[in-house]
KOLDO-771572 format. One record per residue (C-alpha): x, y, z; residue number from 1; residue in one letter. Coordinates in steps of 0.05 Angstrom, whole numbers. Layout:
N
c1, c2, c3, k, r
X, Y, Z, NUM, A
...
***
This chain:
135
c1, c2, c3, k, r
-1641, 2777, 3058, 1, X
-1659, 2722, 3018, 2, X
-1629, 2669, 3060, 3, X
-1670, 2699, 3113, 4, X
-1733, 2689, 3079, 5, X
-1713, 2623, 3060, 6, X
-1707, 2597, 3132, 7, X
-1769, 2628, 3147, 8, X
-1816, 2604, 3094, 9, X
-1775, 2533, 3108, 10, X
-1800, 2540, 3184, 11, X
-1874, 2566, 3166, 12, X
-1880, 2510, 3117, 13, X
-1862, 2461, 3171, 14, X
-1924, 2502, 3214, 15, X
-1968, 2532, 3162, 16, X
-2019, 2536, 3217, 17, X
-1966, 2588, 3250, 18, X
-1978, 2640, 3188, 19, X
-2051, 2638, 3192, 20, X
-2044, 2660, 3261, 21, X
-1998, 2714, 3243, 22, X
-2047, 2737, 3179, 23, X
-2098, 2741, 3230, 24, X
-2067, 2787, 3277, 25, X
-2044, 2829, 3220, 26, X
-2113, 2834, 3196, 27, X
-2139, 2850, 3265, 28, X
-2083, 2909, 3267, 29, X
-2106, 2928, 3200, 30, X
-2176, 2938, 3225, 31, X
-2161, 2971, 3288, 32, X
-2122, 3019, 3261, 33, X
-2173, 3032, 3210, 34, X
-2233, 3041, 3265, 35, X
-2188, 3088, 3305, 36, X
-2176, 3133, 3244, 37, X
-2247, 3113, 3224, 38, X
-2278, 3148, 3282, 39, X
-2229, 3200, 3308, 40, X
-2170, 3221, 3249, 41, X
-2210, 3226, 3183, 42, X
-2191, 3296, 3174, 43, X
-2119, 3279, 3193, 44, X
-2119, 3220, 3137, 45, X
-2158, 3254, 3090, 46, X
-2179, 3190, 3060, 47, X
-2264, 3181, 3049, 48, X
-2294, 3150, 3114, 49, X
-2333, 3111, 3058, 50, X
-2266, 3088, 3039, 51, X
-2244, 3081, 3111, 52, X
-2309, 3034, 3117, 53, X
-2297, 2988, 3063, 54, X
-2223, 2973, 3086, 55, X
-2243, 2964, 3143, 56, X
-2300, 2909, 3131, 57, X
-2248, 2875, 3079, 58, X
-2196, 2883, 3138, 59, X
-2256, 2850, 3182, 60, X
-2275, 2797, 3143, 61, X
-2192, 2770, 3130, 62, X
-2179, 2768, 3206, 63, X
-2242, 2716, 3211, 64, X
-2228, 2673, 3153, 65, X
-2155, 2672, 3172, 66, X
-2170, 2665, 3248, 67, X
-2229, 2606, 3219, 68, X
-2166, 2578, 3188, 69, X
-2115, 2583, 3251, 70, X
-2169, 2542, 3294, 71, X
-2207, 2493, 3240, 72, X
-2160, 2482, 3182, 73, X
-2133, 2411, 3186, 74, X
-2110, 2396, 3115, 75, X
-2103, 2430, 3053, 76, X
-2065, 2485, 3074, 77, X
-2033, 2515, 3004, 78, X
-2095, 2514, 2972, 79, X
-2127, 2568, 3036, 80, X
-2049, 2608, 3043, 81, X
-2051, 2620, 2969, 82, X
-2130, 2642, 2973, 83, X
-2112, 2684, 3024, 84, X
-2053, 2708, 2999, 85, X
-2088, 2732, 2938, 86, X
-2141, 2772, 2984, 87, X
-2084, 2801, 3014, 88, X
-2054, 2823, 2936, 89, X
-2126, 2850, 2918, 90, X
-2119, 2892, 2987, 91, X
-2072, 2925, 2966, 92, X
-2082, 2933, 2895, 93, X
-2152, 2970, 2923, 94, X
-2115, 3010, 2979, 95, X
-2072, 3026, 2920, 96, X
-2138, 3046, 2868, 97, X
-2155, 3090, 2925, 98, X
-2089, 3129, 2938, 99, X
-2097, 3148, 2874, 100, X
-2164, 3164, 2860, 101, X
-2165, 3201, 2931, 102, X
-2089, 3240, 2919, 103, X
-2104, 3300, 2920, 104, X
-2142, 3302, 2992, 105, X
-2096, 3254, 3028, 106, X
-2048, 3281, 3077, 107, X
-1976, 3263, 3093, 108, X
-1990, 3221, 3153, 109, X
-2056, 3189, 3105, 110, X
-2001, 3182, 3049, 111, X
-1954, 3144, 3094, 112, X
-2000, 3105, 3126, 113, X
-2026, 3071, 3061, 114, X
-1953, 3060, 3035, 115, X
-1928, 3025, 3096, 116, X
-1986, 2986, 3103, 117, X
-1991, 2973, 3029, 118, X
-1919, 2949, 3036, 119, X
-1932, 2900, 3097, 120, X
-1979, 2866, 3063, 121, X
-1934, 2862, 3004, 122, X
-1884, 2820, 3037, 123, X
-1935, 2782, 3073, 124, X
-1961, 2759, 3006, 125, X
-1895, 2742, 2987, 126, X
-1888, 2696, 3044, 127, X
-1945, 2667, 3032, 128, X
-1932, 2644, 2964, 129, X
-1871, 2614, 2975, 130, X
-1885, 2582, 3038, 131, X
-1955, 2550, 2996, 132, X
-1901, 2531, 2948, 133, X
-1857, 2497, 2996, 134, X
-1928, 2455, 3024, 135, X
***
């Protein structure tokens, strides 16, 4: 597994311009997913539609700075993967904040949601640190 990530932050590092891309569409996911459950699954989740709200502006907001970054960035890349990645880390320490502050009225499917997501991110943060690393 770790040779595997190896070659991969090796190629990304090569094409940092290639992971911005890929944080953008992730982020775009993100905030799909988040409308969709926004407007029609709330009771399903059981997660605050406040809550649901705030992800989804923070899930907003990443998919145009990293999108702003695919397009515009010409130099400098570490310095905007590793700010990035650390909005990405603060995600998810906040997704986290609120899986336990909202426990108790979270469903199953709201419960797994948040963990796999929460996860994804996880190893896309990893990525990104090594492959600013590698720049």
């Amino acid at each position: 597994m770790d040779r595997i990530i190896n070659k991969l932050t090796d190629q990304l590092a090569q094409k940092p311009k290639t992971l911005f891309l890929i944080d953008s569409l992730g982020a775009l996911l993100t905030a799909q997913f988040l409308f969709i459950i926004l407007q029609n699954f709330s009771p399903y989740i059981g997660m605050p539609k406040t809550v649901l709200n705030l992800l989804w502006w923070a899930a907003v907001c990443f998919f145009f700075y990293s999108a702003f970054c695919f397009l515009f960035l010409k130099e400098k890349w570490a310095f905007f993967i590793r700010l990035v990645s650390i909005a990405n880390a603060l995600y998810c320490l906040l997704t986290l904040a609120f899986l336990f502050m909202h426990y108790k009225e979270l469903t199953h499917l709201g419960l797994a949601y948040f963990i796999v997501e929460t996860a994804i991110i996880s190893v896309l943060v990893y990525i990104e640190l090594k492959v600013s690393a590698k720049i």
